[in-house]
C-alpha positions as CSV (number, residue, x, y, z in Angstrom):
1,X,-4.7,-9.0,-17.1
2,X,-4.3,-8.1,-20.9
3,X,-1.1,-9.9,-22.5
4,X,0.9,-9.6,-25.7
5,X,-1.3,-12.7,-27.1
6,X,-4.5,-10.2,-26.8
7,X,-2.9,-6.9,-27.8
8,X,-1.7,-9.2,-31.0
9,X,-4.9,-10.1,-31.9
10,X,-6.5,-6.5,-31.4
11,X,-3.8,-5.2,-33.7
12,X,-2.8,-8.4,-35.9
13,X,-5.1,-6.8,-38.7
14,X,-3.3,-3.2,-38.8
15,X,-0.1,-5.3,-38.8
16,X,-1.0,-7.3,-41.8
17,X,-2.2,-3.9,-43.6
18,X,0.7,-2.5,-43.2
19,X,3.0,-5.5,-44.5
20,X,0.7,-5.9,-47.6
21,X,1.2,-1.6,-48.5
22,X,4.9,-2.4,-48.4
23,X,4.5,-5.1,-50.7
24,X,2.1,-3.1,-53.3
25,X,4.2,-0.4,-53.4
26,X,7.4,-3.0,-53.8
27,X,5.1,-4.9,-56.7
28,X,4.4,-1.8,-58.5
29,X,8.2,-1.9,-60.1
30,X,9.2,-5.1,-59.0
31,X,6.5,-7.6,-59.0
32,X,8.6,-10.6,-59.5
33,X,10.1,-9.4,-56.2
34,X,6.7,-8.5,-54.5
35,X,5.8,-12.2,-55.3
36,X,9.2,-13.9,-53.7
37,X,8.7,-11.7,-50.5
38,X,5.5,-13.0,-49.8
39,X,6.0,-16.7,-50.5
40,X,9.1,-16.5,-47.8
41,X,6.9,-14.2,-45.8
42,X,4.3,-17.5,-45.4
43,X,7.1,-19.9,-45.2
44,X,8.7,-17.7,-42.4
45,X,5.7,-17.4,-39.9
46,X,6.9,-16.1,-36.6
47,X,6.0,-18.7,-33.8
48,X,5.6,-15.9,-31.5
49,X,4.3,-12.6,-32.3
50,X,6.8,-10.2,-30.5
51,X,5.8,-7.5,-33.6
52,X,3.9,-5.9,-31.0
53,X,6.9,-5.1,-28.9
54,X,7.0,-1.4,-30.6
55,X,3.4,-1.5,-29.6
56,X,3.7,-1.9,-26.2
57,X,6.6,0.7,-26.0
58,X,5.0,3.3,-28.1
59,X,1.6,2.8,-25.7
60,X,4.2,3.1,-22.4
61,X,5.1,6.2,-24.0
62,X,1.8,8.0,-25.3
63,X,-0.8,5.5,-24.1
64,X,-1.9,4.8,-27.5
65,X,0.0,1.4,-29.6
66,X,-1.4,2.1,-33.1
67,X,0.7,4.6,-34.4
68,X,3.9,2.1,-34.6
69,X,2.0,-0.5,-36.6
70,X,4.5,0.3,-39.0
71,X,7.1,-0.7,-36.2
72,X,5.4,-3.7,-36.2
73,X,5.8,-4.7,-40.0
74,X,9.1,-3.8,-39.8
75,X,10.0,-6.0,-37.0
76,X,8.1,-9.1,-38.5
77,X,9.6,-8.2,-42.0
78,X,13.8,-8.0,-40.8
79,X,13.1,-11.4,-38.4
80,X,11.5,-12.9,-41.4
81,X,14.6,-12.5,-43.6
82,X,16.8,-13.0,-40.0
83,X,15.4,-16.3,-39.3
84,X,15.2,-17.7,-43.1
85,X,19.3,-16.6,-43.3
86,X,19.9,-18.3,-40.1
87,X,18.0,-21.9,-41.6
88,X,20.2,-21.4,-44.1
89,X,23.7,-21.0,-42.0
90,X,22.6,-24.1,-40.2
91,X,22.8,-26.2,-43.0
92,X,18.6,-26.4,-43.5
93,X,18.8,-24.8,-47.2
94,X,16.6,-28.0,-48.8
95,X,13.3,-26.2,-46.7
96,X,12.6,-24.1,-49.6
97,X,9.6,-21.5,-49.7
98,X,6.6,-22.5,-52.4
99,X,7.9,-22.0,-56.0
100,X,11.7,-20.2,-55.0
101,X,15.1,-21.5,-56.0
102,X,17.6,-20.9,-53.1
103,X,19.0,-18.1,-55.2
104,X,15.5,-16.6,-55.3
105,X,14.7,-17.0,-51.6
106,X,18.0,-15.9,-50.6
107,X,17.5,-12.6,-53.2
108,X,14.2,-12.7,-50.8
109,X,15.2,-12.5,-47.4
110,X,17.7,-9.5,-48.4
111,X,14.9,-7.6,-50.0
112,X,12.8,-8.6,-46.6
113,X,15.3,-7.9,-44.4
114,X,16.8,-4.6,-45.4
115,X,15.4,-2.8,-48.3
116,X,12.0,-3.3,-47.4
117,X,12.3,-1.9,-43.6
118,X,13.2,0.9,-44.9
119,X,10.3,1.0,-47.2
120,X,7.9,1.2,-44.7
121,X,9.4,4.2,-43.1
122,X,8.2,5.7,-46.1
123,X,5.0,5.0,-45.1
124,X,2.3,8.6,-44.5
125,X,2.2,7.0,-40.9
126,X,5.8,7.6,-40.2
127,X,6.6,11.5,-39.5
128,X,9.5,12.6,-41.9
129,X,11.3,14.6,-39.2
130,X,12.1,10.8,-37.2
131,X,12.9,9.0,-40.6
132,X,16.7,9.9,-40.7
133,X,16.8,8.8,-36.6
134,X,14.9,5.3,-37.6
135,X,16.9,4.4,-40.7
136,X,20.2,4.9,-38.5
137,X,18.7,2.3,-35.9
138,X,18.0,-0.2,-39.1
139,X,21.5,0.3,-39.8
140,X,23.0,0.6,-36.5
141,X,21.1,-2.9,-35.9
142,X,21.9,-4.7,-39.4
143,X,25.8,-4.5,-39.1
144,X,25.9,-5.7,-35.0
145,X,23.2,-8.8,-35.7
146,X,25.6,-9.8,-38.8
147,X,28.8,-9.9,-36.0
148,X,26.5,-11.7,-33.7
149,X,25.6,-14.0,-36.3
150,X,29.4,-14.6,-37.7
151,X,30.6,-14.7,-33.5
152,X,27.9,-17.7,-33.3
153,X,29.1,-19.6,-36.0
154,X,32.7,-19.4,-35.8
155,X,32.3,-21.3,-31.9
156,X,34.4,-24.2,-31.4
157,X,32.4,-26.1,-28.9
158,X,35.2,-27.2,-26.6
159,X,35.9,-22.7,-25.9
160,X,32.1,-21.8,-24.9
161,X,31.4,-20.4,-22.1
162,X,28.5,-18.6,-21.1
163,X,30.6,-15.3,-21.5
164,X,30.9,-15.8,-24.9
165,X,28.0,-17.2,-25.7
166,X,26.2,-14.3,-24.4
167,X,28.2,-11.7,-26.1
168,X,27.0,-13.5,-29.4
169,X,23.7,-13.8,-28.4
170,X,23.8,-9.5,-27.8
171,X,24.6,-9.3,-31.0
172,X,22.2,-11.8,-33.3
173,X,19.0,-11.3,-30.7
174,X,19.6,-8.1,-28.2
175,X,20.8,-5.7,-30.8
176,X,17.1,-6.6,-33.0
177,X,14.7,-5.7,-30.0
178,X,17.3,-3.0,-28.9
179,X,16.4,-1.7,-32.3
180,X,12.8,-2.2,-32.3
181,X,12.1,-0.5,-29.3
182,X,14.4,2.3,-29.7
183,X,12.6,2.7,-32.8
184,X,9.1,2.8,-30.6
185,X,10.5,5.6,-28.4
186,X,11.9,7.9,-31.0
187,X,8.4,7.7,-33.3
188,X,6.6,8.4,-29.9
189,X,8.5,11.5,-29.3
190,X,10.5,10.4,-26.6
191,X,13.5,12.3,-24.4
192,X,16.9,10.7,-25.5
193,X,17.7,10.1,-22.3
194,X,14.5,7.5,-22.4
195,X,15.2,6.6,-25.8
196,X,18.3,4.9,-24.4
197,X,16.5,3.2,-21.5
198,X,14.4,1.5,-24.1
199,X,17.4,0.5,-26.3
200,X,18.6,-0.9,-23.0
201,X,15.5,-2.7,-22.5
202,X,15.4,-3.9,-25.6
203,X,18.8,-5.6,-25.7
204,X,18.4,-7.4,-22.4
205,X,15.1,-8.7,-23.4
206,X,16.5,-10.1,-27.0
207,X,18.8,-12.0,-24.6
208,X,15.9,-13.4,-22.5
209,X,14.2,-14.1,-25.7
210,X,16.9,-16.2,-27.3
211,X,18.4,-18.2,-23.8
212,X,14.2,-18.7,-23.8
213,X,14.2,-20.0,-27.4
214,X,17.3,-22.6,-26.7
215,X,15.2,-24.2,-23.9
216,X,12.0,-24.3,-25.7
217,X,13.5,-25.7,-28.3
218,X,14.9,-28.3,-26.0
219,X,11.6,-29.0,-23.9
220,X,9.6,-29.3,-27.1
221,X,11.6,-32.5,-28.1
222,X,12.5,-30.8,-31.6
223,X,16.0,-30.5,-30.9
224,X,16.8,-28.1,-34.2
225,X,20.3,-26.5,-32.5
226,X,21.2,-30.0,-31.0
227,X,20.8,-31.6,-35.0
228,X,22.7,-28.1,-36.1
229,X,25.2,-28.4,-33.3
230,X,25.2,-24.7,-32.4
231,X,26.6,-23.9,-28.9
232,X,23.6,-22.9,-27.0
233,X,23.5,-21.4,-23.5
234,X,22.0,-24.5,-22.5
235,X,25.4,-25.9,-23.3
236,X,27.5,-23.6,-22.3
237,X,26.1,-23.9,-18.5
238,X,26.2,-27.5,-19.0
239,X,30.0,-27.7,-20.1
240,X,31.1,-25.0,-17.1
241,X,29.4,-26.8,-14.4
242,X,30.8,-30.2,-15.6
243,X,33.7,-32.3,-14.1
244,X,36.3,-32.6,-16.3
245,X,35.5,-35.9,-17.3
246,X,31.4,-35.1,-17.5
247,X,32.7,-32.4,-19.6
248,X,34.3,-35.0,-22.3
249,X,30.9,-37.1,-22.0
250,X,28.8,-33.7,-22.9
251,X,31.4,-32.6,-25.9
252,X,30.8,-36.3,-27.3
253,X,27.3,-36.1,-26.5
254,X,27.2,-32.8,-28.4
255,X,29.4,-34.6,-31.4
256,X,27.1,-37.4,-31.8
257,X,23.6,-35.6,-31.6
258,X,23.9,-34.1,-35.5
259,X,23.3,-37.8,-36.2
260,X,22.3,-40.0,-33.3
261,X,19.0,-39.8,-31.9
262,X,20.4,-41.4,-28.9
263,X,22.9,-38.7,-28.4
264,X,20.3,-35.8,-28.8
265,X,17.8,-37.7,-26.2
266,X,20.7,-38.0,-23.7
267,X,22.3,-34.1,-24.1
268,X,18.6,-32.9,-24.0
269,X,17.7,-34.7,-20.4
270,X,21.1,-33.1,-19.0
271,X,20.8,-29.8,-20.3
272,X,17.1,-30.1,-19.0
273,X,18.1,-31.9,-15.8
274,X,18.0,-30.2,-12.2
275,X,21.6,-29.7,-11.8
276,X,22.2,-27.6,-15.3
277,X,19.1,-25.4,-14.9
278,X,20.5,-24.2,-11.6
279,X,23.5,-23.8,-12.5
280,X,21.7,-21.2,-15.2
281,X,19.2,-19.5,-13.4
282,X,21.0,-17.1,-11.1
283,X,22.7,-14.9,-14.4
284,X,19.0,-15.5,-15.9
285,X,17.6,-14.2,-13.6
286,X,19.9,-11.3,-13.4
287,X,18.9,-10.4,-17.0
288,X,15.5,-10.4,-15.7
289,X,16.0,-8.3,-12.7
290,X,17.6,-6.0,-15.3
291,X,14.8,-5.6,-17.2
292,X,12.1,-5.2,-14.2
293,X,14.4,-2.5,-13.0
294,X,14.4,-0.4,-16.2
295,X,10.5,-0.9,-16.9
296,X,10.2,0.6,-13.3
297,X,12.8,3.2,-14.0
298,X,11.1,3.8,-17.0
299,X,7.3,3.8,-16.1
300,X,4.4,5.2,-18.3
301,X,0.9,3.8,-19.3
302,X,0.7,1.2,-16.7
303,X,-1.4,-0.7,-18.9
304,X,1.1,-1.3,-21.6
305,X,4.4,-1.8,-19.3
306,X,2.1,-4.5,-17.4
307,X,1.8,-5.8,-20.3
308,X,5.9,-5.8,-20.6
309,X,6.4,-7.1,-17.0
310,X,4.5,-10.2,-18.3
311,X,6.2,-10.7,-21.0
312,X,9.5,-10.1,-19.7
313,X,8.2,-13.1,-17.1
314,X,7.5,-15.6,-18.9
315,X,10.5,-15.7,-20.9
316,X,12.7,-15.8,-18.4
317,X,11.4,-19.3,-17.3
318,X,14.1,-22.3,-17.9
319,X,10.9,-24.4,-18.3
320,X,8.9,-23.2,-20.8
């Protein structure tokens, strides 16, 4: 069965064309700008390419992905800018793109984020009569990720739960992919009705996507949130399932691990241990039945949503 690994690598080409037209027609009034964007744009590689998400939706639709390759740019260009802002809120401002100041990188990741999204709906590809509909979505999307992000960092550790952890996580992660594949369904011509299913879809997989991100970011032994000492879900599960007094050890745990590698190895193997997973896994998978039910509600090419079932699987796996 085709994945989104396959259907990246039969598109990654378009994708690239279309972020290097952006840039050309940035660079032809602003090349000092053109020339910022695309040293961040190498120093902000995405890990895993979820650009073709509007792919997959617009092939669901129509049966054919190609026509939101500019979808695609826009996605990698506003998580570009996303992901470089979030470094710098967690304190990792000293990783500093080839040849940028911080000033110019930050200048950077606005231009990458914002100004040139809406650049590439500009593009021949795009039909003018959805442009208004798309540029509301960039909008929509820009001001609920910036709550998200400002509900994330205000946490005081001791407070989370997974309630609020969650709400901030539909804000930074599910209101992005609500927007992306919103976005898909609206350039393939979609009912509203559907439009809305998608931006449903959307939201509950950027959800999957970040709880999946905490725990990889766990398994993999880099630790980043645990040396950042942002309030995961991870954590949150942890700290609600706790006694009270394994709730103290966990908040000192979580304390110590900006500096101790002790700390960090020992709040890792709990959050990762039997007890906390389970603990997660039934509202996990809840989100996940959530999404099955809405690719089935919605249907379409069944070579595309297939391609979404799978996708919507594996991130919803505690052990990546």
């Amino acid at each position: 069965m085709k994945t989104y690994l396959d259907l990246h690598r039969e598109f990654s080409a378009g994708i690239e064309a279309e972020l290097a037209d952006s840039l050309a027609r940035a660079g032809k009034s602003a090349p000092g700008v053109r020339d910022a964007v695309d040293r961040l744009l190498r120093h902000q590689p995405m890990k895993y390419p979820l650009s073709v998400l509007p792919l997959l939706v617009h092939g669901a639709e129509t049966g054919s992905a190609e026509p939101a390759l500019p979808l695609s740019a826009v996605h990698v260009l506003w998580w570009t800018s996303a992901c470089y802002l979030d470094d710098l809120a967690d304190g990792q401002g000293d990783a500093l793109p080839a040849g940028l100041a911080l000033h110019e990188a930050l200048l950077a990741a606005i231009v990458t984020g914002h100004l040139l999204p809406l650049q590439v709906l500009e593009s021949p590809a795009v039909p003018a009569t959805v442009r208004p509909a798309l540029a509301a979505e960039l909008l929509a999307c820009g001001m609920t990720a910036a709550e998200g992000q400002m509900d994330d960092m205000r946490k005081n550790t001791g407070e989370a739960g997974r309630s609020t952890v969650l709400a901030a996580y539909r804000g930074k992660s599910g209101a992005p992919f609500a927007m992306i594949t919103a976005m898909a369904a609206i350039l393939s011509g979609a009912r509203t009705e559907r439009i809305g299913l998608w931006r449903e879809f959307g939201d509950v997989f950027g959800i999957l996507w970040q709880i999946f991100n905490d725990y990889e970011d766990l398994a993999s032994g880099r630790h980043e949130d645990l040396l950042n000492g942002t309030v995961t879900y991870a954590l949150a599960c942890a700290l609600e399932e706790a006694s009270p007094g394994e709730r103290q050890r966990i908040l000192a745990l979580h304390a110590g691990a900006r500096t101790s590698d002790g700390a960090r190895s020992d709040l890792a193997a709990l959050l990762l241990g039997p007890s906390a997973l389970a603990y997660c896994e039934k509202e996990l998978g809840e989100f996940r039945d959530t999404a099955y039910r809405l690719l089935d509600e919605l249907g379409g090419d069944e070579a595309h949503v297939s391609v979404l079932r799978g996708l919507v699987d594996q991130t919803s796996r505690l052990r990546p």
